[in-house]
PDB file of N, CA, C and O in Angstrom:
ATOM      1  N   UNK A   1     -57.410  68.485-148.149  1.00  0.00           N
ATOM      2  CA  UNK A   1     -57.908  67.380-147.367  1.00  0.00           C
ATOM      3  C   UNK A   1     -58.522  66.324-148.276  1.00  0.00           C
ATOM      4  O   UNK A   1     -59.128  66.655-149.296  1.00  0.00           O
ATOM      5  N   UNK A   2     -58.371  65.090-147.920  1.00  0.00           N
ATOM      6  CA  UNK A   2     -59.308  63.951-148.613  1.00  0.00           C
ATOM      7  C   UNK A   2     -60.472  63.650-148.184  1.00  0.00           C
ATOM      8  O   UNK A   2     -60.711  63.986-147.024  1.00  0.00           O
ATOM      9  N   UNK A   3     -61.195  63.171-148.703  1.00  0.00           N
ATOM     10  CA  UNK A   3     -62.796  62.808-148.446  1.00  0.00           C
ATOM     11  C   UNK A   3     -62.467  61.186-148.418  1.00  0.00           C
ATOM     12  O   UNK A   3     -61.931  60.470-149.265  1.00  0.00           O
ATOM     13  N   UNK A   4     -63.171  60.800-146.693  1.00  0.00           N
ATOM     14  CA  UNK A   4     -62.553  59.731-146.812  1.00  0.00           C
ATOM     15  C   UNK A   4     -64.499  59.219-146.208  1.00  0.00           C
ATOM     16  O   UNK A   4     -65.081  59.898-145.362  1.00  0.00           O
ATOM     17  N   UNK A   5     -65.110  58.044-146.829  1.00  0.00           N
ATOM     18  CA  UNK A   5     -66.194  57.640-146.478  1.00  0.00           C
ATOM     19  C   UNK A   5     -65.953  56.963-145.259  1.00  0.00           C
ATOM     20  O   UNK A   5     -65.039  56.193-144.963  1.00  0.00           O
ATOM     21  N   UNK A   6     -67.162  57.475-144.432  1.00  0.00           N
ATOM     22  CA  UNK A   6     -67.520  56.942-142.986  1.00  0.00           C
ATOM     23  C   UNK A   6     -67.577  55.267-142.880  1.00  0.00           C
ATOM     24  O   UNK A   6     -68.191  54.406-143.511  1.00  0.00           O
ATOM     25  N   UNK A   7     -66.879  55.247-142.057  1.00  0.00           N
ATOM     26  CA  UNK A   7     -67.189  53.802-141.649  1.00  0.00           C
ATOM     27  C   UNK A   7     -67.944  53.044-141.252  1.00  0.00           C
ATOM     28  O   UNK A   7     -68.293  53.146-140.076  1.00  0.00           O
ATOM     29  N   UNK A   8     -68.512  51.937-142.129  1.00  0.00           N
ATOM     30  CA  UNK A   8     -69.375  51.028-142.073  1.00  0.00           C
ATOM     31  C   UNK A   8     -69.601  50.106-141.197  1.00  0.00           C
ATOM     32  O   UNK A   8     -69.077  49.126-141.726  1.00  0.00           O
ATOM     33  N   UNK A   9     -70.201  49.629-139.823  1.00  0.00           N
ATOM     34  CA  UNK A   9     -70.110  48.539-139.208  1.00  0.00           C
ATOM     35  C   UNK A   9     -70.703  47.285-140.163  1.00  0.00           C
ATOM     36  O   UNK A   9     -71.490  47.712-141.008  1.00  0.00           O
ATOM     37  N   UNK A  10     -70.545  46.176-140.199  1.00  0.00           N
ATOM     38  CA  UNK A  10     -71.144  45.505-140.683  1.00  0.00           C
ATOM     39  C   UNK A  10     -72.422  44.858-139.963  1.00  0.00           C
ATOM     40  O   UNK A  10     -72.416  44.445-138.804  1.00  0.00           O
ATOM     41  N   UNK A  11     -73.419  44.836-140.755  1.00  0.00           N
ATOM     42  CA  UNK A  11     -74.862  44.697-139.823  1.00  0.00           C
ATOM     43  C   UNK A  11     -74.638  42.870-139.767  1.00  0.00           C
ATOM     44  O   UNK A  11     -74.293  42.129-140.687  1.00  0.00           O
ATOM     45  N   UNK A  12     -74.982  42.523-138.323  1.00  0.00           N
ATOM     46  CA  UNK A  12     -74.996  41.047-138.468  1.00  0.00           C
ATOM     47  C   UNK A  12     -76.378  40.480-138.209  1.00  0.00           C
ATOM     48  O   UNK A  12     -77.134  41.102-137.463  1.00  0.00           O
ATOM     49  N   UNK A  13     -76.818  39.181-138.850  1.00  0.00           N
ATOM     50  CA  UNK A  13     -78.117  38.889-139.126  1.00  0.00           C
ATOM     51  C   UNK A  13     -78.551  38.450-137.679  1.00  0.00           C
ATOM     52  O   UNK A  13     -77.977  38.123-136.640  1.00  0.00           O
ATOM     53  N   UNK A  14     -79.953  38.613-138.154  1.00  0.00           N
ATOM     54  CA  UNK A  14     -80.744  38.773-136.946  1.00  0.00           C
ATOM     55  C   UNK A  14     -80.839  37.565-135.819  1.00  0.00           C
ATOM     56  O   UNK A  14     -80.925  36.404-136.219  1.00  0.00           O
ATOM     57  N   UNK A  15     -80.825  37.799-134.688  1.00  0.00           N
ATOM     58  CA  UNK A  15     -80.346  36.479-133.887  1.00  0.00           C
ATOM     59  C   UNK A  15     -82.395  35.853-133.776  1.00  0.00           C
ATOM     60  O   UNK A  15     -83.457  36.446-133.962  1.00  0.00           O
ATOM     61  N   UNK A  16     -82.053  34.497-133.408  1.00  0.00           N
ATOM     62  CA  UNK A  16     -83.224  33.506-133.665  1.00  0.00           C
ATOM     63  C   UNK A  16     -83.392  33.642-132.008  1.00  0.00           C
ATOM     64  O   UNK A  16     -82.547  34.214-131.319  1.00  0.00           O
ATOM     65  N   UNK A  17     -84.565  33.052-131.485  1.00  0.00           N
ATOM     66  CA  UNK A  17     -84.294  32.180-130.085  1.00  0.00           C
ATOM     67  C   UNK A  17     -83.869  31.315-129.778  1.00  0.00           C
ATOM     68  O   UNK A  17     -83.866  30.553-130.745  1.00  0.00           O
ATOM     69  N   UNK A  18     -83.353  30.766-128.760  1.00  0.00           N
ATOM     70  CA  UNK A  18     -82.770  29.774-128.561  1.00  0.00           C
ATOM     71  C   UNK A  18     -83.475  28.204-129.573  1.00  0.00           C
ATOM     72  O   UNK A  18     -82.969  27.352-130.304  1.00  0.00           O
ATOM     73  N   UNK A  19     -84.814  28.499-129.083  1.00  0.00           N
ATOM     74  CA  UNK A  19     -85.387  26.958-129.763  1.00  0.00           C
ATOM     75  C   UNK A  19     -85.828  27.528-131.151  1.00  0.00           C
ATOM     76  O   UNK A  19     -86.473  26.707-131.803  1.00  0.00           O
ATOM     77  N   UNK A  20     -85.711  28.269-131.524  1.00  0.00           N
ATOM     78  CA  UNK A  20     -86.144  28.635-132.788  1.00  0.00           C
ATOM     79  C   UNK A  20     -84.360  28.260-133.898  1.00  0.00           C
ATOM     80  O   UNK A  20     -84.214  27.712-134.991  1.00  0.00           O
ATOM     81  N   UNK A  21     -83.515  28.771-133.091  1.00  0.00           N
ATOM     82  CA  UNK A  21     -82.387  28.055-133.815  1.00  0.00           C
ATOM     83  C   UNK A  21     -81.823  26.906-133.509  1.00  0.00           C
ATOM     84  O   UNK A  21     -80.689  26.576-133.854  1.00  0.00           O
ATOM     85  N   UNK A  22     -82.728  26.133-132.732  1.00  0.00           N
ATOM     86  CA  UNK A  22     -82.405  24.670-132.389  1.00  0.00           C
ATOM     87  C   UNK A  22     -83.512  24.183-133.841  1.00  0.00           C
ATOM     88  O   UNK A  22     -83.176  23.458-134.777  1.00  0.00           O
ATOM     89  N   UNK A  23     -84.589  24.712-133.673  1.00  0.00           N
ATOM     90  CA  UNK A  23     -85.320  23.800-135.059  1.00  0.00           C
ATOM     91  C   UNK A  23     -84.488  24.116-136.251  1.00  0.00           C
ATOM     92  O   UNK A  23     -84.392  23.225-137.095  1.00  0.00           O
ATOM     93  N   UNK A  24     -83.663  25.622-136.522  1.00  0.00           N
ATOM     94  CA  UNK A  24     -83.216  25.886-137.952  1.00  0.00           C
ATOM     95  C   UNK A  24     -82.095  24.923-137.766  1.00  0.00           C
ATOM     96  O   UNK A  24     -82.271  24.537-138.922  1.00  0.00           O
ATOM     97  N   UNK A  25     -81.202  24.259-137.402  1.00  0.00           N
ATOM     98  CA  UNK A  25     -79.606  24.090-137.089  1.00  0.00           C
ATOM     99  C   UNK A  25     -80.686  21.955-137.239  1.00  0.00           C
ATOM    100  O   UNK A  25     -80.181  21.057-137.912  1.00  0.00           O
ATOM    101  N   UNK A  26     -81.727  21.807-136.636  1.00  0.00           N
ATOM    102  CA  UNK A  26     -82.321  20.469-137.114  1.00  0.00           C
ATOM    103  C   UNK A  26     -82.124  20.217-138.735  1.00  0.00           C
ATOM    104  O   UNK A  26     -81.465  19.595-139.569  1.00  0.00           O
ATOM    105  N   UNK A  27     -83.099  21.086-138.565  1.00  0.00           N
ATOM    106  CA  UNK A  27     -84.272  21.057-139.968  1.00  0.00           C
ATOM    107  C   UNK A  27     -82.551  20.879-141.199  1.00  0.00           C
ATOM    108  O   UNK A  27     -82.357  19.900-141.920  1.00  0.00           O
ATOM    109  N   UNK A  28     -81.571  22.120-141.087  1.00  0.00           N
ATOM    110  CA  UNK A  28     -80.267  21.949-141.673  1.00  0.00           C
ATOM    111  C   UNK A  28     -79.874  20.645-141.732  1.00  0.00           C
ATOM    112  O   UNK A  28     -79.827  20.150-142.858  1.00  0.00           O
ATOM    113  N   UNK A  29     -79.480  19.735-140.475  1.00  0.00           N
ATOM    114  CA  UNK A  29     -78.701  18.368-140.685  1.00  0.00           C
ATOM    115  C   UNK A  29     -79.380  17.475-140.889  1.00  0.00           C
ATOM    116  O   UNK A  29     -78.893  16.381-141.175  1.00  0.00           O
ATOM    117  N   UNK A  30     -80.971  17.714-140.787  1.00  0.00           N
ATOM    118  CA  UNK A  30     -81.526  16.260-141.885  1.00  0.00           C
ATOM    119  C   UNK A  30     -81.952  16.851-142.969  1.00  0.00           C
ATOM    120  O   UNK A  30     -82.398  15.997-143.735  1.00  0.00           O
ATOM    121  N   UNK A  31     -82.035  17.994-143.434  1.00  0.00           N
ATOM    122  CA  UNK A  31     -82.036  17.805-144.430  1.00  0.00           C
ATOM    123  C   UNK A  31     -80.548  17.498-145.910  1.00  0.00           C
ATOM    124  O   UNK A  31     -80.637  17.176-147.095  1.00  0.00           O
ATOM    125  N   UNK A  32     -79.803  17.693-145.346  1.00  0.00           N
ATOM    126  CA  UNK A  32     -78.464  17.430-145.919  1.00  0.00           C
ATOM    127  C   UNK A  32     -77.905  15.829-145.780  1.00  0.00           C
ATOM    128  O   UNK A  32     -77.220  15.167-146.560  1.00  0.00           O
ATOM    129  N   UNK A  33     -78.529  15.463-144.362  1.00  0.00           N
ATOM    130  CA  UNK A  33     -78.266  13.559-144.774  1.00  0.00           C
ATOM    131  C   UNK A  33     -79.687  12.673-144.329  1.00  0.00           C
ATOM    132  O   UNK A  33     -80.369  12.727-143.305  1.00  0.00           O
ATOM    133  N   UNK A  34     -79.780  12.039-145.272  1.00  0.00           N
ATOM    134  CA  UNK A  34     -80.824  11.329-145.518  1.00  0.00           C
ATOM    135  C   UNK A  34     -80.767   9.959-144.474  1.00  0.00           C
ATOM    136  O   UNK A  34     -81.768   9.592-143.860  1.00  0.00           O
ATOM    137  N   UNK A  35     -79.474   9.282-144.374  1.00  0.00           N
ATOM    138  CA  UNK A  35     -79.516   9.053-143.272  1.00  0.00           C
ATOM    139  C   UNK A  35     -79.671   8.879-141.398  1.00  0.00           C
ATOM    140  O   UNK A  35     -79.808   7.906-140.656  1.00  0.00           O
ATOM    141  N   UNK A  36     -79.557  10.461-141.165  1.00  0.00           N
ATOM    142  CA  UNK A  36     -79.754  11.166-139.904  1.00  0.00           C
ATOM    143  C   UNK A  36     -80.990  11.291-139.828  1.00  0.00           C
ATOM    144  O   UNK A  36     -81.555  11.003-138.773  1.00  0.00           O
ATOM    145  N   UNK A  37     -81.735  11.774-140.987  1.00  0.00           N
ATOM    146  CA  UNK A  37     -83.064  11.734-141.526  1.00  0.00           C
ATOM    147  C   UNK A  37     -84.205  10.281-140.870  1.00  0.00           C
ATOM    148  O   UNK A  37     -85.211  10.312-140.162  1.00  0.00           O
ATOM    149  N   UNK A  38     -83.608   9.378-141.376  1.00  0.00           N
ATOM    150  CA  UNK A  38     -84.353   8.497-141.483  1.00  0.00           C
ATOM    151  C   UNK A  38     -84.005   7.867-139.716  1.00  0.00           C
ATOM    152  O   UNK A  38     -84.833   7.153-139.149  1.00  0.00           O
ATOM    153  N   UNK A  39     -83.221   8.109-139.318  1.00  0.00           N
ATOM    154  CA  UNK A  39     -82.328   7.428-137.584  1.00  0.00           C
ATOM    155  C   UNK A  39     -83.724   8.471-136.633  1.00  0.00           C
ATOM    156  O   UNK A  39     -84.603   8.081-135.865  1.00  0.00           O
ATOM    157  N   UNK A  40     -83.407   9.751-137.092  1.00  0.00           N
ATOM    158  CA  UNK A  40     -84.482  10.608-136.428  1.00  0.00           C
ATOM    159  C   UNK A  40     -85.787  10.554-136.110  1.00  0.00           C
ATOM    160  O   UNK A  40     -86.338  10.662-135.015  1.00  0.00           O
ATOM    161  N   UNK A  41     -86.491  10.265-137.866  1.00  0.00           N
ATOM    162  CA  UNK A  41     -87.880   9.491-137.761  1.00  0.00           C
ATOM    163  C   UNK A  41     -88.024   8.088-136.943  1.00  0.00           C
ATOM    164  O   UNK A  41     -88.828   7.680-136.105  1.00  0.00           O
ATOM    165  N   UNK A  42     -87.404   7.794-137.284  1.00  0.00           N
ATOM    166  CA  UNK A  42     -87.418   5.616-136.720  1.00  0.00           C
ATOM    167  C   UNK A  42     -87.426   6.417-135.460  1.00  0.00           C
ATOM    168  O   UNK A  42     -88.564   6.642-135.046  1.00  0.00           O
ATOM    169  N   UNK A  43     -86.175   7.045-134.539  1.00  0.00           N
ATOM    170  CA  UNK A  43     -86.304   7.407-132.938  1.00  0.00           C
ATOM    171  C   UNK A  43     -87.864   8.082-132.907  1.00  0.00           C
ATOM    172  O   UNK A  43     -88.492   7.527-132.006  1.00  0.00           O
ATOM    173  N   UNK A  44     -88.498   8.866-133.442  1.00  0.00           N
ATOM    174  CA  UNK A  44     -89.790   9.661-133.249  1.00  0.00           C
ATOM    175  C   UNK A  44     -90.746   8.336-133.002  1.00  0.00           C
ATOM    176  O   UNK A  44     -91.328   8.062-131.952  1.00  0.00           O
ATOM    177  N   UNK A  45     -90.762   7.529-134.321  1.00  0.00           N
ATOM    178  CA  UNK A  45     -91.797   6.366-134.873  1.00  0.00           C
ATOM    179  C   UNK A  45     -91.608   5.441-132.855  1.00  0.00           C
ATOM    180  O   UNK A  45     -92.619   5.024-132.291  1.00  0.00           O
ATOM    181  N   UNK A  46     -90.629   5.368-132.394  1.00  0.00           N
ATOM    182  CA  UNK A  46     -90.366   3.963-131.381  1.00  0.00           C
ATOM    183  C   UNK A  46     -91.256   5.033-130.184  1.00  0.00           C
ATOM    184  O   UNK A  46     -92.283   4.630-129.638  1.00  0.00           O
ATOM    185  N   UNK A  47     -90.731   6.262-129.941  1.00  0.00           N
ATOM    186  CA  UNK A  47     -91.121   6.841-129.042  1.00  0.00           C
ATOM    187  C   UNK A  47     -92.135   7.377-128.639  1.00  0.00           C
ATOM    188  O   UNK A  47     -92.289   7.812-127.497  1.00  0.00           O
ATOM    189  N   UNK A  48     -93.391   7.421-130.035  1.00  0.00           N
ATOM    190  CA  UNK A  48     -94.587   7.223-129.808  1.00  0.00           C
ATOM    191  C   UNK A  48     -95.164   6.055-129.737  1.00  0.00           C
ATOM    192  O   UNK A  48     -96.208   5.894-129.106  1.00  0.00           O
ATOM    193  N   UNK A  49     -94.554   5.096-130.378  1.00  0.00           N
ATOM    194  CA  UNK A  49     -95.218   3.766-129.740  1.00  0.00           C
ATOM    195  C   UNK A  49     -94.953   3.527-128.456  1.00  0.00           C
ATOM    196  O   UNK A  49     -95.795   2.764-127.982  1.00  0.00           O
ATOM    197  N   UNK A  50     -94.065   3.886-127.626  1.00  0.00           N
ATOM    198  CA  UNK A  50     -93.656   3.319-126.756  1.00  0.00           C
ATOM    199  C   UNK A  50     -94.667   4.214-125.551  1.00  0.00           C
ATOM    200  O   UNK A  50     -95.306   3.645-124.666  1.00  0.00           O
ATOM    201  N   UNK A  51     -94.627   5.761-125.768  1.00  0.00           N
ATOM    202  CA  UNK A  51     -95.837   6.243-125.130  1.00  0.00           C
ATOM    203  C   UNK A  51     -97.130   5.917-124.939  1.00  0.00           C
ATOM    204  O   UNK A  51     -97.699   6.104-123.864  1.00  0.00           O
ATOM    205  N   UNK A  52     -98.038   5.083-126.615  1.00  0.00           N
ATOM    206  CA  UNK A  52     -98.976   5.149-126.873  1.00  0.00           C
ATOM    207  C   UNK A  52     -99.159   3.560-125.924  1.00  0.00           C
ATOM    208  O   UNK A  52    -100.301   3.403-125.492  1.00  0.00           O
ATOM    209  N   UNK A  53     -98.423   2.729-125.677  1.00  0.00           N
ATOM    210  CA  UNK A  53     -98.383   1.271-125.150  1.00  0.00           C
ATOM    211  C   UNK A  53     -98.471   1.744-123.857  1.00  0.00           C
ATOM    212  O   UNK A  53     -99.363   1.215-123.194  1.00  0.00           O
ATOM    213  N   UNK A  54     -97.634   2.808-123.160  1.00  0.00           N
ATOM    214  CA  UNK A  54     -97.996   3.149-121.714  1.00  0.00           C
ATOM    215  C   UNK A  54     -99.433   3.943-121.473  1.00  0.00           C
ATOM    216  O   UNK A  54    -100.251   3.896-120.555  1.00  0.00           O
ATOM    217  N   UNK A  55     -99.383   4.539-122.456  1.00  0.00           N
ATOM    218  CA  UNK A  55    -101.198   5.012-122.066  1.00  0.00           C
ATOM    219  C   UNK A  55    -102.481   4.289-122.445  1.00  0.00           C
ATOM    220  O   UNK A  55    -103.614   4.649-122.125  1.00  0.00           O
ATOM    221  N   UNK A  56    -102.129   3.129-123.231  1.00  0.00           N
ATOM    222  CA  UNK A  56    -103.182   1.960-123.240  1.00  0.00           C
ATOM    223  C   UNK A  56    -102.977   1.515-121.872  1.00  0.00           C
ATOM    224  O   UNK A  56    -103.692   2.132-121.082  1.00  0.00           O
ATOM    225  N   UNK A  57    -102.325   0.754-121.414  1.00  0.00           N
ATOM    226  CA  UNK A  57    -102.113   0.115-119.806  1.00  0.00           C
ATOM    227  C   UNK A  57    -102.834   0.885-119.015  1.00  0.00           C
ATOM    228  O   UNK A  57    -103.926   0.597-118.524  1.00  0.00           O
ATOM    229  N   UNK A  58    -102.115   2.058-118.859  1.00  0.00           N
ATOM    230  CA  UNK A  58    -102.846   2.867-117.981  1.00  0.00           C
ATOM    231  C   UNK A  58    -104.557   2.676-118.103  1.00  0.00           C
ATOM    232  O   UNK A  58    -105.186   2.079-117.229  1.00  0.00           O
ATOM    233  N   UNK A  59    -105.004   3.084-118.936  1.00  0.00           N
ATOM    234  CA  UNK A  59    -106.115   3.206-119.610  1.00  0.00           C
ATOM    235  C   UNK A  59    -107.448   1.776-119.423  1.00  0.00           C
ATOM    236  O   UNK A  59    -108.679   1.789-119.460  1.00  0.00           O
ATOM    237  N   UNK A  60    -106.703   0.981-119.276  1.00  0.00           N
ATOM    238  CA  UNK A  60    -107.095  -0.320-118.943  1.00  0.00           C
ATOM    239  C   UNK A  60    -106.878  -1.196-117.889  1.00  0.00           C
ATOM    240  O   UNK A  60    -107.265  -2.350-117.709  1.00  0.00           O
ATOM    241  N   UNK A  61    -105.829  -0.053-116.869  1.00  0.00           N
ATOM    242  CA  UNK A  61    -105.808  -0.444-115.499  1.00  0.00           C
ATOM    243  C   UNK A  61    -104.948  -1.881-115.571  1.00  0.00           C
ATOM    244  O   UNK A  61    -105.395  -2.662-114.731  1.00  0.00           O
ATOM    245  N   UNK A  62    -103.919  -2.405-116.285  1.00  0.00           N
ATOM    246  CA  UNK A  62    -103.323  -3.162-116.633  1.00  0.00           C
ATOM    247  C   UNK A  62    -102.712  -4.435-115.012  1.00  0.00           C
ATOM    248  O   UNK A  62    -101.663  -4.163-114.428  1.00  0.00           O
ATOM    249  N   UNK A  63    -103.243  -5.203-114.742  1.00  0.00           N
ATOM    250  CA  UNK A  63    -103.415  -5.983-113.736  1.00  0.00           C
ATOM    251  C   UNK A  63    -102.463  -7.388-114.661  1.00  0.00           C
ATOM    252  O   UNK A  63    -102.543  -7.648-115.862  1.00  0.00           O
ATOM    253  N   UNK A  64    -101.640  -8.063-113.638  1.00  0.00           N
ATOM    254  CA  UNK A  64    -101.200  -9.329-114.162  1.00  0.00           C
ATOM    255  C   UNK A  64    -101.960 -10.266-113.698  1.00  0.00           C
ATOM    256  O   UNK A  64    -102.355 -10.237-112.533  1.00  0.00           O
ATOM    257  N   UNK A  65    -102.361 -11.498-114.774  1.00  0.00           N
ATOM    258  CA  UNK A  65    -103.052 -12.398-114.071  1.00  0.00           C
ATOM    259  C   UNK A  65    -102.837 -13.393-113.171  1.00  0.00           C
ATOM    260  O   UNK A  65    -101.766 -13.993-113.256  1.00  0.00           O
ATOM    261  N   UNK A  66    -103.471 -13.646-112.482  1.00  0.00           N
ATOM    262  CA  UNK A  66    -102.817 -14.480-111.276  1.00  0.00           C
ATOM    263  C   UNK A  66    -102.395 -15.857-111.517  1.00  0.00           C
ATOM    264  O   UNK A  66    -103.169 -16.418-112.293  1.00  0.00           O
ATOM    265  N   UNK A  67    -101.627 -16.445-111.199  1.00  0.00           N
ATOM    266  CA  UNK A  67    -100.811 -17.643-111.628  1.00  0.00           C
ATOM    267  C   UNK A  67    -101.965 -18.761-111.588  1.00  0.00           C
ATOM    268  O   UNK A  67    -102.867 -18.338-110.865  1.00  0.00           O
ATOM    269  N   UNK A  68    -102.227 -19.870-112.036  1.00  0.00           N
ATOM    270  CA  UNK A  68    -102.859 -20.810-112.328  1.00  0.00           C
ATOM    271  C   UNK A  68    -102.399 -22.257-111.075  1.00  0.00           C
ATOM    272  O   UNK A  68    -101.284 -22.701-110.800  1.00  0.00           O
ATOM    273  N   UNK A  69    -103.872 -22.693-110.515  1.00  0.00           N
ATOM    274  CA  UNK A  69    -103.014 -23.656-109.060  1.00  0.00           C
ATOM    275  C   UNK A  69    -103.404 -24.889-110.278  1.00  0.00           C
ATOM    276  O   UNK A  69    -103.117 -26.069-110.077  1.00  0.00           O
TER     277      UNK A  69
END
């Protein structure tokens, strides 16, 4: 008889969570283009200003002034 070694499954790497491999699969395509990079920040940079302008208004009860007779 031959001696034949047991068969190996191959172990496959460990699965992430869903949003945990949404940040790795990010963090991957900007860091590889510097361009996507920089489109990403600028979208972050507009979208807190654009929040921070709605919660001043709010904040100040933002009224238009009334037209001039």
């Amino acid at each position: 008889m031959s001696t034949v070694a047991p068969a190996v499954e191959p172990v496959a790497p460990a699965r992430s969570s869903g949003l945990a491999a949404i940040f790795e699969h990010t963090r991957y395509v900007l860091g590889e283009n510097r361009v996507t990079a920089f489109a990403f920040g600028l979208l972050i940079v507009i979208v807190f200003a654009r929040c921070s302008v709605l919660m001043w208004f709010h904040t100040i009860r933002w009224r238009p002034t009334p037209p001039r007779r």
